[in-house]
Residue, then its C-alpha position, 0 to 999 in steps of 0.5 A: x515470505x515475510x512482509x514489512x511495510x514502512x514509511x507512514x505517518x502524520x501529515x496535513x491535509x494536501x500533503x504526500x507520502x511514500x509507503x514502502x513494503x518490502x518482500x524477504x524471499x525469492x518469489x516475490x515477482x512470481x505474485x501480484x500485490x496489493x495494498x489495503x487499509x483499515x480504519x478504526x472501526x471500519x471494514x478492511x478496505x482495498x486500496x490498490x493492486x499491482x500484477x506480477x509484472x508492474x503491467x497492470x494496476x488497480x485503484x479503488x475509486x476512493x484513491x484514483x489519481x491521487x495514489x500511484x501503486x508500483x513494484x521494483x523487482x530487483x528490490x523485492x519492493x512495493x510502493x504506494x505513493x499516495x498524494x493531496x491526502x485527505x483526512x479519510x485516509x487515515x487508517x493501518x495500511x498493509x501490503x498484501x501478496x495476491x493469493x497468499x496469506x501473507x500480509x505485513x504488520x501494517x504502517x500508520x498513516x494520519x492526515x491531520x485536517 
C-alpha cells in the first residue's frame, strides 16, 4: 500500500485546513489510521487515529476539538481536518496504517502568528 498525503500549507494563526491521504491497494478498510506530525527538532507526535470502520477516533490533547479525523472507504481516503490552527502546529504531517510499516511522504503545513 502506497500513501500519498496532500493538502498542507501556510495558513494564519485561527485559520483551517483540510489534509488528504489517500491509500492505493485494496486493503486500505481492513487498517485503522492514523495521522502523526514532527516538528523541526522534536519527536514524532501522534495526532489522531481513526478504527477500520470510522466507528472509533482518537486525539491527542493537544488537537482535541479543534482537528476532526475521518475516512472515506469507497475513496481509499483519510482526512484531517484541522481548525483555530495555532502556530504549535506547525510540522511535517503523515498518515500512518495502524500496524504496518506504511507511511506516506508527509505534507507541509505552517501556521504563521
Amino acid at each position: 500500500v502506497q500513501l500519498q498525503a496532500s493538502g498542507g500549507g501556510l495558513v494564519q494563526a485561527g485559520g483551517s485546513l483540510r489534509l488528504s491521504c489517500a491509500a492505493s491497494g485494496r486493503t486500505f478498510s481492513n487498517y485503522g489510521m492514523a495521522w502523526f506530525r514532527q516538528a523541526p527538532g522534536k519527536e514524532r507526535e501522534f495526532v489522531a487515529a481513526i478504527s477500520w470502520s470510522g466507528g472509533s477516533t482518537y486525539y491527542a490533547d493537544s488537537v482535541k476539538g479543534r482537528f476532526t479525523i475521518s475516512r472515506d472507504n469507497a475513496k481509499n481516503t483519510v482526512y484531517l481536518q484541522m481548525n483555530n490552527l495555532k502556530p504549535e502546529d506547525t510540522a511535517v504531517y503523515y498518515c500512518v496504517q495502524v500496524g504496518t510499516s506504511n507511511r506516506g511522504q508527509g505534507t507541509q503545513v505552517t501556521v504563521s502568528s
